[in-house]
C-alpha positions as CSV (number, residue, x, y, z in Angstrom):
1,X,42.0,-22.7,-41.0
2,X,42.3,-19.6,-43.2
3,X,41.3,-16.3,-41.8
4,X,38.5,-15.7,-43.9
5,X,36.8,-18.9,-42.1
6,X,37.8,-18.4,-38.8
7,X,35.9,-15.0,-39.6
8,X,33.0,-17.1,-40.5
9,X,33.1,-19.0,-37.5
10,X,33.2,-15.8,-35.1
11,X,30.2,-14.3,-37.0
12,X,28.1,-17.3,-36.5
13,X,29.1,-17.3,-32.7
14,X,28.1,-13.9,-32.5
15,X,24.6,-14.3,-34.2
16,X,23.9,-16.9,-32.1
17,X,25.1,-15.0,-29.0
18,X,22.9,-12.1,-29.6
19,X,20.0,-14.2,-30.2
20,X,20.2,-15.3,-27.2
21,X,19.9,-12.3,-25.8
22,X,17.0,-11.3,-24.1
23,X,14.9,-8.6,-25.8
24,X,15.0,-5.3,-24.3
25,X,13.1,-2.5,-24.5
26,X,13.0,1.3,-23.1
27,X,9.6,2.3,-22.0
28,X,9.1,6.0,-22.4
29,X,6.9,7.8,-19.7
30,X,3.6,7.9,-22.2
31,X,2.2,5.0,-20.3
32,X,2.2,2.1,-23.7
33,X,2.3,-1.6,-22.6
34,X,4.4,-4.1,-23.1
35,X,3.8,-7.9,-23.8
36,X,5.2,-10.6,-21.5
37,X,8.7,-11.8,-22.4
38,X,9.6,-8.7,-22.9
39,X,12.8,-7.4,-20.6
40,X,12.5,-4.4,-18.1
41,X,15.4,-2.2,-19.1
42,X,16.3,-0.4,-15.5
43,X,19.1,1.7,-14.8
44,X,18.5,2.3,-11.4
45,X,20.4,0.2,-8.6
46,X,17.3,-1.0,-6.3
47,X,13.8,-1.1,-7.8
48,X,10.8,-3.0,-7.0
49,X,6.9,-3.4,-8.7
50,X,4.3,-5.0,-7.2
51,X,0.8,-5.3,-7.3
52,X,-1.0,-3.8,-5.1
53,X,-4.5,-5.6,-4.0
54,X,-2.6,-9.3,-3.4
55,X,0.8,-7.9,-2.8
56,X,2.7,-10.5,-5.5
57,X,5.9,-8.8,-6.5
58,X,6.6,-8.9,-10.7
59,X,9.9,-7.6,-10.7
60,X,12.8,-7.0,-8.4
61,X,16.4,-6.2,-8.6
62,X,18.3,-5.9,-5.2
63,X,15.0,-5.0,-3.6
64,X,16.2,-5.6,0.1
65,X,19.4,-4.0,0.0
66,X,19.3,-0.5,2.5
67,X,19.5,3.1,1.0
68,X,18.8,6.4,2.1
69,X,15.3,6.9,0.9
70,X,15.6,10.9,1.0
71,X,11.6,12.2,1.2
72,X,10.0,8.9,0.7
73,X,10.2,8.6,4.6
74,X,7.4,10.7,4.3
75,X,5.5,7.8,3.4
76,X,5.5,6.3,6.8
77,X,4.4,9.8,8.8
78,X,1.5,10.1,6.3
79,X,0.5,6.5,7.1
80,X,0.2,7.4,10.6
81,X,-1.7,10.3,9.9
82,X,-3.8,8.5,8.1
83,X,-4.6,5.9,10.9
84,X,-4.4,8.7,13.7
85,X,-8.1,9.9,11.8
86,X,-9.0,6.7,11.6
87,X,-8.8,6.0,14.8
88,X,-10.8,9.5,15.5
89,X,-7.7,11.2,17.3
90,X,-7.4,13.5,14.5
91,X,-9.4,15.2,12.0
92,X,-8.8,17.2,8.7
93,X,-10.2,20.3,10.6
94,X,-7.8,20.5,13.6
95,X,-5.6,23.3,13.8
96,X,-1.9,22.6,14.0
97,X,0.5,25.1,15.2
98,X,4.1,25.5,13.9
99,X,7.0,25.4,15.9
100,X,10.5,26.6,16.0
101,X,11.8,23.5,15.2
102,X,9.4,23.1,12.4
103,X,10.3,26.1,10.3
104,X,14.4,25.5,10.8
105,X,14.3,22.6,8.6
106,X,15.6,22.9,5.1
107,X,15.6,21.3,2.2
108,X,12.2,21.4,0.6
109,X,9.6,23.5,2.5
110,X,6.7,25.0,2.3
111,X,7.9,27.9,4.6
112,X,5.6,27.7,7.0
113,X,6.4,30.5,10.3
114,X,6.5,29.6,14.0
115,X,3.6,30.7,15.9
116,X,1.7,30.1,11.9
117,X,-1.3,27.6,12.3
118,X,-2.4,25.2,9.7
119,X,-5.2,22.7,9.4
120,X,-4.7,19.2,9.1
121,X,-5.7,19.2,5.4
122,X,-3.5,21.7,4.3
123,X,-0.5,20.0,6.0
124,X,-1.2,16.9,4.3
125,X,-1.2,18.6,1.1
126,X,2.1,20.5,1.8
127,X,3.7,17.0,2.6
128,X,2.1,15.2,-0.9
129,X,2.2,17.9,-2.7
130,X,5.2,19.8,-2.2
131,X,7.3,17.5,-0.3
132,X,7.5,20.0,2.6
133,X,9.7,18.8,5.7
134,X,8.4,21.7,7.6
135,X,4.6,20.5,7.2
136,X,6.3,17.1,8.2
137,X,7.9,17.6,11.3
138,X,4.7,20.5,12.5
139,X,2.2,17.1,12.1
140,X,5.1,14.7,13.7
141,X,5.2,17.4,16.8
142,X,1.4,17.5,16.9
143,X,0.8,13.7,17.0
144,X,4.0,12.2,19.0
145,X,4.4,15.7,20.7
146,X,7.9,15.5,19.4
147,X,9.9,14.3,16.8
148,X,11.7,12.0,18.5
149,X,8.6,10.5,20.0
150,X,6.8,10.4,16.5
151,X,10.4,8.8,15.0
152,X,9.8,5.9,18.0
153,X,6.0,5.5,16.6
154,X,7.4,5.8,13.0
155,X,9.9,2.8,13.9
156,X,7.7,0.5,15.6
157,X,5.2,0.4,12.3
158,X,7.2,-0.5,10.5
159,X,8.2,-3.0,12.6
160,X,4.4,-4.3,12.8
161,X,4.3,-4.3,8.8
162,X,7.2,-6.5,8.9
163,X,9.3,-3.7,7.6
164,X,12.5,-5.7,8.6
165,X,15.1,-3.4,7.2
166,X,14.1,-0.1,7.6
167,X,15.1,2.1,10.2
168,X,14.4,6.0,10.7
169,X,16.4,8.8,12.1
170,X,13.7,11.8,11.6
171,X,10.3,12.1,9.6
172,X,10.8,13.8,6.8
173,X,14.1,11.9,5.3
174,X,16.3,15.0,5.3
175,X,18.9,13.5,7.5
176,X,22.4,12.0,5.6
177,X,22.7,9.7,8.8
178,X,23.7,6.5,7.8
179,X,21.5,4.8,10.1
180,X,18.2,5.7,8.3
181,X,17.0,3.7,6.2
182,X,15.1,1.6,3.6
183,X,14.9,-0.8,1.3
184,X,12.9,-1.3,-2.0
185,X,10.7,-3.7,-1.1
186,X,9.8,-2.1,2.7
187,X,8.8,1.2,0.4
188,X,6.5,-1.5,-1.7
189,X,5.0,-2.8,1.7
190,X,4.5,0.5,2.8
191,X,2.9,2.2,-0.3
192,X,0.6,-1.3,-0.6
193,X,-0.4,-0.3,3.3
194,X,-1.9,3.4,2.2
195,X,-3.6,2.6,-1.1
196,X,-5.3,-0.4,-0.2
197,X,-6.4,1.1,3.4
198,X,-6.6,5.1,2.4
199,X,-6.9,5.8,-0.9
200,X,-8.3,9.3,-0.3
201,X,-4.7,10.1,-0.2
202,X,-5.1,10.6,-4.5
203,X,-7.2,12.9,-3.5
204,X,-3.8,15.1,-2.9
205,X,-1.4,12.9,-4.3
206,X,-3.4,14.0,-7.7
207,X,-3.3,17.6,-7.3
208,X,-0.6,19.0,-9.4
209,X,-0.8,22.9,-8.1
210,X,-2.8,24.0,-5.7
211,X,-1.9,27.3,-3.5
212,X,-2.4,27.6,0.4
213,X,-2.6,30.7,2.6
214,X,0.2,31.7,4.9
215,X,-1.4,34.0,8.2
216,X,1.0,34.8,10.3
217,X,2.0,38.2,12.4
218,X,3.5,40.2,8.9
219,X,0.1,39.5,7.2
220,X,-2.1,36.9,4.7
221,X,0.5,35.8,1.7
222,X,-0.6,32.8,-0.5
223,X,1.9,30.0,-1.6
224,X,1.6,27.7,-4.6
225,X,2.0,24.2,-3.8
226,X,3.9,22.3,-6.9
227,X,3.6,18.8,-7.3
228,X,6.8,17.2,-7.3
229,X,5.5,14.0,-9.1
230,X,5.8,14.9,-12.9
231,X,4.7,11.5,-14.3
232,X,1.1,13.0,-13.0
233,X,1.7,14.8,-16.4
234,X,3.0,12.3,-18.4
235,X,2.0,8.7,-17.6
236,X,-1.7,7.6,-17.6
237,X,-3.2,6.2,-15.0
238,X,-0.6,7.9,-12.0
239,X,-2.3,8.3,-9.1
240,X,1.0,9.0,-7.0
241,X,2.6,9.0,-4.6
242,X,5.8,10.0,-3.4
243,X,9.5,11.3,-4.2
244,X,12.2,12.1,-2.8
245,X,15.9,13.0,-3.5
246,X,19.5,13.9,-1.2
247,X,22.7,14.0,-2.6
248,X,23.0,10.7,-0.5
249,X,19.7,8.9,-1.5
250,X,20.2,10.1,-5.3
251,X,16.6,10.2,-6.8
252,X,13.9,8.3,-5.4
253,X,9.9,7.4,-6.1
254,X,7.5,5.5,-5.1
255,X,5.3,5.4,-8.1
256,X,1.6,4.5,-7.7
257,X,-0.7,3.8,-11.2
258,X,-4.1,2.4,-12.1
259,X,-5.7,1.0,-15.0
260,X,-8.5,-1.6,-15.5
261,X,-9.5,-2.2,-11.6
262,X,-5.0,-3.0,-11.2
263,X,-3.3,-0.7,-9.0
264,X,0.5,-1.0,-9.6
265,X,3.3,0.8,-7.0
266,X,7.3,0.7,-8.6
267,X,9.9,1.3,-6.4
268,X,13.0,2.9,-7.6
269,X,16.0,3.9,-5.5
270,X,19.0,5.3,-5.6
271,X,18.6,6.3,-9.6
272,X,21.0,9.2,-10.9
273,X,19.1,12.0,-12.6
274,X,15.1,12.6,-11.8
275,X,14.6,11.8,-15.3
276,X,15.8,8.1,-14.8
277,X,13.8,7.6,-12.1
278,X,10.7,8.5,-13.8
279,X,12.0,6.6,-17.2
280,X,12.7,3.4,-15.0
281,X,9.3,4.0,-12.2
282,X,7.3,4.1,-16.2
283,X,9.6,0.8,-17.5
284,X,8.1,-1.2,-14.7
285,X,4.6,0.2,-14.5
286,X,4.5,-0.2,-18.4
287,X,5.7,-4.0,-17.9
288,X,3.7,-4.8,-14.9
289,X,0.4,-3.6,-16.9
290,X,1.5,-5.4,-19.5
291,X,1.6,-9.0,-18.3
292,X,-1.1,-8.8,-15.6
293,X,-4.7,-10.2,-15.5
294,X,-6.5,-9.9,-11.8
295,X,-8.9,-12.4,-10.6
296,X,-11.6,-10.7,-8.2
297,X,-14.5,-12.7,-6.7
298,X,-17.4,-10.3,-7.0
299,X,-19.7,-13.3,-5.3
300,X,-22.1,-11.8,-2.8
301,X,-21.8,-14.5,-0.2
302,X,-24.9,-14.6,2.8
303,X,-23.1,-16.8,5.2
304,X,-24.2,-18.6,8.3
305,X,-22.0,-20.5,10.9
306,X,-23.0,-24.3,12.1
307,X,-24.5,-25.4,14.7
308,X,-22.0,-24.0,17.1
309,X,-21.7,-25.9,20.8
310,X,-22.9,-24.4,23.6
311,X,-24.3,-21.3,21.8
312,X,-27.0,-19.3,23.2
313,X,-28.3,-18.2,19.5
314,X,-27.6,-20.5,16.6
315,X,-27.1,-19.2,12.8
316,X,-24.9,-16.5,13.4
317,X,-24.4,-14.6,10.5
318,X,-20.8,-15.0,8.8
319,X,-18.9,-12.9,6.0
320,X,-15.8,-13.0,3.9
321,X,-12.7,-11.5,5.7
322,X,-11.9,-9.4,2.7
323,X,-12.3,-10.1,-0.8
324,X,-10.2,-12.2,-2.9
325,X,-7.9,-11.1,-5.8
326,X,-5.1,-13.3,-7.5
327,X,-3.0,-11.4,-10.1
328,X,-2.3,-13.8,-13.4
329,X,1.4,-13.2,-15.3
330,X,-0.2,-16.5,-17.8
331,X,-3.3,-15.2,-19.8
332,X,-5.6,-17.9,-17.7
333,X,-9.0,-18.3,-18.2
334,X,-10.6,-17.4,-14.9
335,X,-13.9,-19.2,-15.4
336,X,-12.0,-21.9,-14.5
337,X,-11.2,-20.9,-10.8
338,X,-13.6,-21.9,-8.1
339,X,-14.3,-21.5,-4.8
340,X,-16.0,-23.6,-2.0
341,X,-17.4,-22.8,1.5
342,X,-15.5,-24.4,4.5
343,X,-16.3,-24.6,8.2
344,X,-14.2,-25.2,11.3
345,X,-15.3,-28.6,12.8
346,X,-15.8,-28.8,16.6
347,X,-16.8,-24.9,17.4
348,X,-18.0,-23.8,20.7
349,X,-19.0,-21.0,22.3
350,X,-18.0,-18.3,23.2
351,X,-16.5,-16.7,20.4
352,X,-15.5,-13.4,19.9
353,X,-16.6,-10.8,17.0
354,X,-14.9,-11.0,14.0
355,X,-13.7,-14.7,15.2
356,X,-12.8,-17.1,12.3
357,X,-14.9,-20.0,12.0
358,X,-13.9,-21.3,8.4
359,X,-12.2,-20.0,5.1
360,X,-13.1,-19.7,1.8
361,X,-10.7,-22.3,-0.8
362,X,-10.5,-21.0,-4.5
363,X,-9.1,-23.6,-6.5
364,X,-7.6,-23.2,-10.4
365,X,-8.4,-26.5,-12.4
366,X,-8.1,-28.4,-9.1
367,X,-4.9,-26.6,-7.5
368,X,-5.3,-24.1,-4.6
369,X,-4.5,-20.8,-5.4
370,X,-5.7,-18.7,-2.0
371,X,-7.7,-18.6,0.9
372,X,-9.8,-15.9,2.1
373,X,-11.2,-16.5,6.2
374,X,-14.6,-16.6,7.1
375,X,-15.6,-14.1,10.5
376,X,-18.7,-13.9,12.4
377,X,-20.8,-10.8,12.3
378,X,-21.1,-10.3,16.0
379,X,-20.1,-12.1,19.8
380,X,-21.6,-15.6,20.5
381,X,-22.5,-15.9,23.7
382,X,-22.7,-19.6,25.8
383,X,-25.9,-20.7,26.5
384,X,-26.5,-21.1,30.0
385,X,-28.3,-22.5,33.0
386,X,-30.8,-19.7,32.7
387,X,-31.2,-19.9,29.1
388,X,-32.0,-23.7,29.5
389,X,-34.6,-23.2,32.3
390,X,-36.4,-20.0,29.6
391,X,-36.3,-22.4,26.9
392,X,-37.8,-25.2,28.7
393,X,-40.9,-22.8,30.0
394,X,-41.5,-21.7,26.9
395,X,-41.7,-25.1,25.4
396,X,-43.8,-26.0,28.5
397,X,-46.2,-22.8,28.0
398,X,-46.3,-23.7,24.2
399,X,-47.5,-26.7,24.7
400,X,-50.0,-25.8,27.3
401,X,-51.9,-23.4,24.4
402,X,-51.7,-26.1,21.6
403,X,-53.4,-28.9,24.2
404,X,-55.8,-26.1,25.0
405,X,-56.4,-25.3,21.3
């Protein structure tokens, strides 16, 4: 074969080579979609995306391999914060004082004094806002009464979430110890836990500046809080919600956006300049919007349970669990999903509030795509002996009046 066709033949290999390549594309941080097939270009070791109301992941890459997460630990002392009001053992008005302890740490701060007192609100802000490990570890104190006993809480929710490789040292992610950690996809479960149960945290996790008032024993000083979330500037639809950065972790985010009712949350770890992270958190959010369609059932549904045995009242009112979503990647056409209305066979009192007593099937052109559980409203009690003997007068005294009639 001469040279000039074995040329030949090596161009043609290549052609074909790179057309088989898939098509990539860098998503800049203005927030422009791209169409399905397209490939997410990440530089970042460990990243994540999923959607948030069903939890379906879209795109991983060595999403369960541990890292240091750096200050997106502070995701996990927020969530408790968040369910420490919830359960009314905390409020946005209570007064936290700053310890010691509390104003030693480093890193990023909002320099809060010992002996300085705070309110609840404006600690949450320092820790969205600003990042502040001294706003951290003054809320972990309050709640767990240290920060060792608020690291314990911190470790057995995630546990509960399922968290299964994540493990933390302190509350704030300053520590280089090798033994805290996460992983991409336990950041995704986590985030998924706040903004489906509290999203009033973008009521802070929006704020780009916002100054607070330091009063301690040299005098009133005010302190601009900074945002250190810069796609709030630059990517529409951001919403949050958390970075973080050591020389250990590299440069973290967990990166929260909404457009058209879907609420995305990309995970990137480990990436090597801020920049990157925010070029690869925008990649994903940009692809993620891109080839999504949610499914919600907007059905108002006015349940009632069968005859249930034994039951002092029958017809107890019944409602959906929660309601259901189902994320598309295929351009469906969702008139053709439906649902139907299914009962437990055989129940009996008593049954507890909130007890299931049947689920919900949504079906897409015949194949099951999710269920959603049906609960009762309230408690149903067993009918007793007395409640025989009362229904049996009553039909006795009813009948008395209509022979007298």
């Amino acid at each position: 074969m001469s040279r000039r066709a074995r040329m030949g033949v090596l161009f043609a290999v290549f052609l074909i080579f790179m057309a088989a390549l898939p098509q990539i594309t860098y998503a800049e941080e203005t927030g422009e979609d791209v169409s399905r097939g397209t490939a997410v270009a990440v530089t970042s070791p460990c990243v994540l995306l999923m959607e948030a109301s069903t939890g379906q992941v879209i795109f991983e890459k060595a999403a369960d391999e541990q890292r240091t997460p750096a200050s997106v630990t502070k995701l996990m002392t927020l969530l408790l914060i968040y369910e420490q009001m919830e359960s009314g053992n905390l409020s946005l008005e209570d007064v936290v004082t700053v310890s010691s302890h509390a104003q030693g740490m480093g890193g990023s701060q909002v320099f809060l004094e010992a002996g300085e007192t705070q309110t609840v609100e404006t600690m949450i802000k320092s820790i969205v806002i600003a990042s502040g490990n001294d706003a951290s570890v003054a809320m972990a104190e309050h709640i767990g009464g240290s920060e060792e006993n608020f690291v314990t809480m911190m470790n057995t929710r995630a546990a509960e979430l399922g968290m299964d490789h994540t493990h933390f040292v302190d509350c704030c992610g300053l520590t280089d110890d090798p033994q805290h950690f996460m992983t991409a996809r336990d950041i995704a479960t986590l985030s998924r836990e706040i903004v489906t149960r509290f999203p009033q945290i973008y009521d802070y996790s929006t704020i780009w500046m916002e100054d607070i008032t330091h009063n301690t024993r040299r005098g009133s000083s005010q302190f601009t809080l900074t945002n250190t979330n810069k796609m709030l500037r630059s990517y529409d639809g951001c919403v949050g919600l958390k970075t973080g950065s050591t020389s250990r972790a590299g440069f973290c985010v967990s990166e929260v956006a909404v457009r058209n009712d879907i609420t995305m949350i990309a995970v990137i770890l480990g990436a090597e300049t801020s920049k990157g992270r925010f070029a690869d958190a925008a990649a994903l959010l940009n692809y993620g919007f891109g080839v999504t369609h949610l499914y919600t059932d907007t059905n108002t549904y006015e349940l009632a349970c069968p005859e249930i045995s034994n039951a002092k009242v029958q017809g107890t009112a019944c409602r959906p669990a929660e309601t259901f979503h189902w994320l598309d990647l295929e351009n469906r056409d969702f008139s053709r999903i439906t649902s139907e209305v299914i009962y437990e066979e055989g129940l009996s009192a008593p049954l507890d509030e909130d007890a299931v007593v049947g689920f919900i099937r949504y079906t897409y052109d015949g194949q099951e795509i999710g269920r959603v559980d049906i609960l009762v409203n309230e408690a149903v009690a067993v009918r007793t002996y007395g409640d025989c003997l009362e229904d049996f007068a009553g039909r006795l005294l009813l009948k008395g009046e209509e022979d007298a009639a």
